[in-house]
Backbone as numpy.savetxt, mean C-alpha at the origin, in Angstrom:
# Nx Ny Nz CAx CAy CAz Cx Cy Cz
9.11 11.61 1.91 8.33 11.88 0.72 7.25 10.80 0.58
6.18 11.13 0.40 4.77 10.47 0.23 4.38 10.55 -1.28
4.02 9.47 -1.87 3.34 9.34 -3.41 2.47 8.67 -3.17
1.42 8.73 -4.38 0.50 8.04 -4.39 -0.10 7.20 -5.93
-0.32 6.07 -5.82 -0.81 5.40 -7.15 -2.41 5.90 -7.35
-2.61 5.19 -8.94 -3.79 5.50 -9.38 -4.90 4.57 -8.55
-4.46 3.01 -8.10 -4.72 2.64 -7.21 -4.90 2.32 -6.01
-4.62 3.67 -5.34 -4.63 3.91 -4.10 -4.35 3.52 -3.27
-2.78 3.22 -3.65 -1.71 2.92 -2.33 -1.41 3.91 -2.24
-0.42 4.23 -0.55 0.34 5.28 -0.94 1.80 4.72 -0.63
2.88 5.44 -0.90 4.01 5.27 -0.96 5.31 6.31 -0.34
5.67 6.08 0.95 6.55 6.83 1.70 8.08 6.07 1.57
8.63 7.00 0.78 10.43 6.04 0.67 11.07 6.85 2.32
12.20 5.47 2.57 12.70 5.75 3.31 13.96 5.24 3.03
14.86 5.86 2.50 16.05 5.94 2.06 15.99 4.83 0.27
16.17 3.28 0.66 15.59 2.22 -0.70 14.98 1.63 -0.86
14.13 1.64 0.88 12.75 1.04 1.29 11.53 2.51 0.63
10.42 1.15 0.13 9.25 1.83 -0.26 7.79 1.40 1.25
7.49 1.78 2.08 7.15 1.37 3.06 5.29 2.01 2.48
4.39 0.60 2.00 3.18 0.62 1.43 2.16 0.54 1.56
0.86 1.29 1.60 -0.31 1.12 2.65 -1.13 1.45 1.81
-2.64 1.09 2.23 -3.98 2.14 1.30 -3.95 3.13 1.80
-4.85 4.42 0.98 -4.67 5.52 1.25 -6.50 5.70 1.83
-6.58 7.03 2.16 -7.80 7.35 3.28 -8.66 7.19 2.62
-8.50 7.18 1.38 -9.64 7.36 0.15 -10.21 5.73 0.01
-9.53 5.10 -0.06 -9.49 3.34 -0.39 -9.83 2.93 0.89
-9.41 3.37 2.35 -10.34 2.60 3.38 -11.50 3.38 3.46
-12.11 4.50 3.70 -12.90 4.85 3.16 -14.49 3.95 2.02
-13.59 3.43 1.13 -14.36 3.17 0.38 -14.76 1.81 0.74
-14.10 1.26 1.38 -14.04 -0.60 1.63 -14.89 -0.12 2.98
-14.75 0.53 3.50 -15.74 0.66 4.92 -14.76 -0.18 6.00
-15.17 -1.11 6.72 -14.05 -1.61 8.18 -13.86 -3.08 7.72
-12.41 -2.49 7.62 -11.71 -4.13 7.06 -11.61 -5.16 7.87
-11.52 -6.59 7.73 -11.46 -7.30 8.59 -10.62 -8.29 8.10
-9.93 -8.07 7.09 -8.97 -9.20 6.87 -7.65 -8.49 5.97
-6.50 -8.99 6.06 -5.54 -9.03 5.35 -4.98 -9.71 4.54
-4.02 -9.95 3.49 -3.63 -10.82 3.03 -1.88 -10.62 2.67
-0.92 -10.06 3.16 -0.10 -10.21 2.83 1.17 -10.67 2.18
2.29 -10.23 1.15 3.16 -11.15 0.65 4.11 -11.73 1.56
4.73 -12.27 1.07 5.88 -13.15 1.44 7.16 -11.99 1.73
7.69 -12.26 2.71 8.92 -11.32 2.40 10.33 -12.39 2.24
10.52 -11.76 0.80 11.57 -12.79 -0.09 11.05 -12.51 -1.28
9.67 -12.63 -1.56 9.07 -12.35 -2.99 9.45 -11.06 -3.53
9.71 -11.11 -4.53 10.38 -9.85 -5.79 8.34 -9.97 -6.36
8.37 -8.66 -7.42 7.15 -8.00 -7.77 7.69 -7.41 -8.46
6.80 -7.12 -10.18 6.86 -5.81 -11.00 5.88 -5.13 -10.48
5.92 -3.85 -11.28 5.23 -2.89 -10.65 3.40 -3.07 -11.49
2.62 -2.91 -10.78 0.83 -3.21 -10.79 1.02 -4.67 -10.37
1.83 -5.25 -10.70 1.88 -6.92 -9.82 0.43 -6.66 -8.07
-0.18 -7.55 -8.42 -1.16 -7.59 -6.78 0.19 -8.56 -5.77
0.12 -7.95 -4.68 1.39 -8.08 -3.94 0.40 -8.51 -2.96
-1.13 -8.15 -2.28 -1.88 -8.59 -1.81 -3.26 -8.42 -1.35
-3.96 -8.46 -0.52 -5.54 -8.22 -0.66 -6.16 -7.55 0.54
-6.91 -6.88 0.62 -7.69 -6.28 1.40 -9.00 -6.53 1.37
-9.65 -7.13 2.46 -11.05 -7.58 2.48 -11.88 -6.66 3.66
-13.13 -5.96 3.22 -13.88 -5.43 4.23 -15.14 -6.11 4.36
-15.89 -5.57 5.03 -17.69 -5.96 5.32 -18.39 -5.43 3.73
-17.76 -5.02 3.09 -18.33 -4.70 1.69 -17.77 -5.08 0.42
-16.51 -5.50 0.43 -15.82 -5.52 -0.76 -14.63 -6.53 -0.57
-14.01 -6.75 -1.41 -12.60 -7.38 -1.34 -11.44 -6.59 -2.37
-10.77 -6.13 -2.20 -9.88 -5.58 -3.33 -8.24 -5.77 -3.15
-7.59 -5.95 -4.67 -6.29 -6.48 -4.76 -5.45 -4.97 -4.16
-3.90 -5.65 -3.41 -3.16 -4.51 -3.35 -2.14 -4.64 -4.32
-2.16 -3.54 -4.97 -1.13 -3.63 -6.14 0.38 -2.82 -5.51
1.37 -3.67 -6.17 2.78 -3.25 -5.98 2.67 -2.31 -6.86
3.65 -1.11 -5.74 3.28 0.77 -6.78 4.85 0.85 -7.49
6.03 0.16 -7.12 7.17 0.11 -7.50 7.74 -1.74 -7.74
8.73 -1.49 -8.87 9.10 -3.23 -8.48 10.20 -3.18 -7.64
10.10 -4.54 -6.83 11.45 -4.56 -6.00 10.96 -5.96 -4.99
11.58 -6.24 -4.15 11.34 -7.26 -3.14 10.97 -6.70 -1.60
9.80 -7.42 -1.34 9.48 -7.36 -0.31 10.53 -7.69 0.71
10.55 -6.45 1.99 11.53 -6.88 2.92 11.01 -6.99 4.34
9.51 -6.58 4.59 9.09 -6.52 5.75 7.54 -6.70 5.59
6.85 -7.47 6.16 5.20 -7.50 6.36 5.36 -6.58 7.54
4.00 -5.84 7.73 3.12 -5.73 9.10 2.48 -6.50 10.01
2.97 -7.48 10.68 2.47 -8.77 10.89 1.38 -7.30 12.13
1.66 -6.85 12.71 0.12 -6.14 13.63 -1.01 -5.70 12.72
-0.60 -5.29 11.63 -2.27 -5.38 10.59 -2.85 -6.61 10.29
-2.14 -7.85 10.38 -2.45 -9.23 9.93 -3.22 -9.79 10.75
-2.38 -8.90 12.51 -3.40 -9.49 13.67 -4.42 -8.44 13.94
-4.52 -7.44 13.67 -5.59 -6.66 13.75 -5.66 -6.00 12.44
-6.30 -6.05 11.56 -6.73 -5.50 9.92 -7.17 -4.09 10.36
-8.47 -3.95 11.27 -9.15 -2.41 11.52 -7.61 -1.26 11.84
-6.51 -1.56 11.52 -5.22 -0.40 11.80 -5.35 0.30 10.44
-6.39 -0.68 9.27 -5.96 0.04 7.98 -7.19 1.02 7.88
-8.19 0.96 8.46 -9.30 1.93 8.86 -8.38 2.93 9.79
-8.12 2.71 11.06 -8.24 3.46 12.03 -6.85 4.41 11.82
-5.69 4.05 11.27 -4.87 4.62 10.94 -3.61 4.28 9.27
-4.82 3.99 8.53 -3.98 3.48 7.14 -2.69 4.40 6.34
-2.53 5.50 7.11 -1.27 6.50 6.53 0.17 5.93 7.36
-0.23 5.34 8.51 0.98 4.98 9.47 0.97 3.66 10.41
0.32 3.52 11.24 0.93 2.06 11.54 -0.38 0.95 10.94
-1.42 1.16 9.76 -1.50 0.62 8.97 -1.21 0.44 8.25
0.30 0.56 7.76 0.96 0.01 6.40 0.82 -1.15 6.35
1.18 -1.51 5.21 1.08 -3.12 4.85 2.23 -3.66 4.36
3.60 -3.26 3.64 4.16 -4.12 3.73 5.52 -2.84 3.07
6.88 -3.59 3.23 8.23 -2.49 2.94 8.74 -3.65 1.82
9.36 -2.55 0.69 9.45 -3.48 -0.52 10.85 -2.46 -0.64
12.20 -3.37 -1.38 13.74 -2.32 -1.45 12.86 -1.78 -2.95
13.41 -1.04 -3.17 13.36 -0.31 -4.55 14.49 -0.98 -5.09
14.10 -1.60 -6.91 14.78 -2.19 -7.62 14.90 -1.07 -8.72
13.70 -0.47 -9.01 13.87 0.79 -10.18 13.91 2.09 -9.37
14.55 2.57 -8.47 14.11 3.71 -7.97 12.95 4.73 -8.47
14.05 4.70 -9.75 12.86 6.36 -10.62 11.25 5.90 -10.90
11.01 4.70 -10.75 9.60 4.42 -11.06 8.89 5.22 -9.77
9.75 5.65 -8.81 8.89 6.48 -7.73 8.27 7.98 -8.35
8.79 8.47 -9.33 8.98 9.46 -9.97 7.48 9.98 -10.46
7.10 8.72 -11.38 6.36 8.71 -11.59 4.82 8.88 -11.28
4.89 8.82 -9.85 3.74 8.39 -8.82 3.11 9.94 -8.44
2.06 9.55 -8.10 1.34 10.83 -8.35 1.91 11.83 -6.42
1.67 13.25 -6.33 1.89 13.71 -5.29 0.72 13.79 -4.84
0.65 14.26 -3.27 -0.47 14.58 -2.30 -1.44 15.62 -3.29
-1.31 16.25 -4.09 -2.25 17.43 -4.50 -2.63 16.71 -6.00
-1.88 16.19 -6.58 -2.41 15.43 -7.65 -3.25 14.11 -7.19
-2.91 13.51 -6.45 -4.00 12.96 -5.80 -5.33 12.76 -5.39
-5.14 14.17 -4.40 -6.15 14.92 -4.20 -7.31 14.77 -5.12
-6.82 15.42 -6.16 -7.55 15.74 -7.47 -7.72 14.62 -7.75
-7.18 13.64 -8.08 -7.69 12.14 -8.70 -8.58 11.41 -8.21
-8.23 11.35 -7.01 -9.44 10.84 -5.83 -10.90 11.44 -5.62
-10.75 12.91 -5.57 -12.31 14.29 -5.96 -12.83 13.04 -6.59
């Protein structure tokens, strides 16, 4: 299952892991990234908490945590190559796996077609 925030992460659970990336719309808009900034894995986060940053040739923008919980895994290959969040930001440009502490706050999160529409 895939969700998506108003801030354009998206969000694929995999069992209590929330596994977190920008969505096509957000690289898109940053144009070709060239830097990362990742959390700590150990660090706990509420939810809109900036967990970390995305920098392109145009912009810089915060990544906001879409659920609270603790980080359990970076992408250290986006850290060494950033352009994965251009060239493939739905899958092995994720950015970072966080456990779910509130589950149901996934609930909340918008779907692929509400999205859609938010993003239009």
């Amino acid at each position: 299952m895939i969700k998506f925030t108003e801030d354009h992460e998206w969000v694929r659970i995999e069992g209590d892991v929330a596994v977190v990336g920008i969505t096509q719309h957000a690289q898109d808009a940053l144009g070709d990234v060239v830097f990362v900034e990742l959390p700590e894995v150990g660090a706990t986060f509420a939810q809109k908490a900036v967990a970390g940053v995305v920098e392109s040739v145009k912009a810089a923008a915060d990544v906001y945590m879409p659920v609270d919980g603790e980080i359990v895994e970076v992408n250290q290959a986006l850290a060494d190559d950033p352009s994965l969040a251009n060239s493939d930001p739905m899958d092995s440009g994720w950015f970072f796996k966080v456990k779910l502490s509130a589950p149901s706050q996934v609930d909340a999160l918008m779907d692929e077609t509400a999205y859609g529409q938010f993003a239009a």
